[in-house]
N, C-alpha and C positions, 0 to 999 in steps of 0.2 A: 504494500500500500504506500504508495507515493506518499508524502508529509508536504503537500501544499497548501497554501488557504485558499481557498474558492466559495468565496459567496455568491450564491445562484439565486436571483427575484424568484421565487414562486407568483408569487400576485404583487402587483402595484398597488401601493396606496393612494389615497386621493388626496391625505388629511394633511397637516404640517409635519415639514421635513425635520427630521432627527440631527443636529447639528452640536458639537464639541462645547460644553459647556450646558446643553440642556439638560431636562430633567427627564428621564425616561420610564415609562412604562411596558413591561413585555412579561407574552407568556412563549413558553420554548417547552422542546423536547429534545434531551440528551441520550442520544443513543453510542453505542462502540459502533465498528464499522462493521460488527456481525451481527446489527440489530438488533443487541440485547440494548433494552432500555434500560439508562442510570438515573435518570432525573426527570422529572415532570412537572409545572407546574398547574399542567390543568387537572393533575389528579391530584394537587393540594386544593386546590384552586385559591392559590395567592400568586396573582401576578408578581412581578418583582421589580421596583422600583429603584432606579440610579440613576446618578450625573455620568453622562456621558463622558466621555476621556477623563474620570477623575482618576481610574486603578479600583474603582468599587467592583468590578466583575471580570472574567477573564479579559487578556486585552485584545485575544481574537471575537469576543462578542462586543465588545467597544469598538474594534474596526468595524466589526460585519454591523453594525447597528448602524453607524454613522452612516450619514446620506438616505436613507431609508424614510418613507413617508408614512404616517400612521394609518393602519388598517391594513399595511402591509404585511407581507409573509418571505423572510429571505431562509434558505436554505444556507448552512455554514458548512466547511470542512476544516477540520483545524487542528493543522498539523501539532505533534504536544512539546513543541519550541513555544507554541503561545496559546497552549491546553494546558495540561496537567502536568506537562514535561518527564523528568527521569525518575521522577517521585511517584507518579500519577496519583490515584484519591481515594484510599482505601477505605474510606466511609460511603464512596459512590460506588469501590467497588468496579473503580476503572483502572486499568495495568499499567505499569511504568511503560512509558516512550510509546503511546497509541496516539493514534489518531482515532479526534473524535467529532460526532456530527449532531450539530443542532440545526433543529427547526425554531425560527425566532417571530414569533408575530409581535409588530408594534404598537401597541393598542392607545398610549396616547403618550404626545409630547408638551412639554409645561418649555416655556422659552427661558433662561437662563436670568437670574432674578441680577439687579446690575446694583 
């Protein structure tokens, strides 16, 4: 399995764009790249809120989010240099050095308070 990032639109958003410094809302699905699922949060059902580029979530889902418009749906791949790395995440239950794959919906963006 190649170790690249590749975020893929699933669906366009229509809403306000996801920009460095705003405040983000998202619901995701983390799977390995053998489709076992490690994380979800529509089966907590708590989306997960963060500033964008601040280092609050991995910083391949701070890439793959940014530019992204609310209501949107982007597909991640993320190589684990900016996943979980050589350590990976034994509470998720993901392997050292995997690559891993979310699905990321944008559910809404708050503009960046000045």
């Amino acid at each position: 399995e190649e170790a690249v990032f590749d975020p893929t639109d699933v669906k366009i958003g229509k809403g306000k764009v996801a920009t460095k410094g705003s405040t983000v809302t998202v619901d995701y699905v983390g799977k390995l790249v053998n489709d076992k699922e490690f994380d979800s949060t529509y089966k907590t059902k708590k989306p997960v809120t963060f500033k964008l580029g601040a280092g609050d979530v991995l910083k391949a889902i701070d890439l793959g989010v940014t530019g992204m418009r609310e209501g949107g749906i982007r597909r991640l791949r993320l190589p684990p240099a900016i996943a979980f790395g050589a350590r990976g995440n034994q509470a998720r239950a993901v392997p050292p050095n995997m690559v891993v794959l979310y699905v990321v919906e944008l559910k809404k963006v708050a503009k960046a308070k000045r």
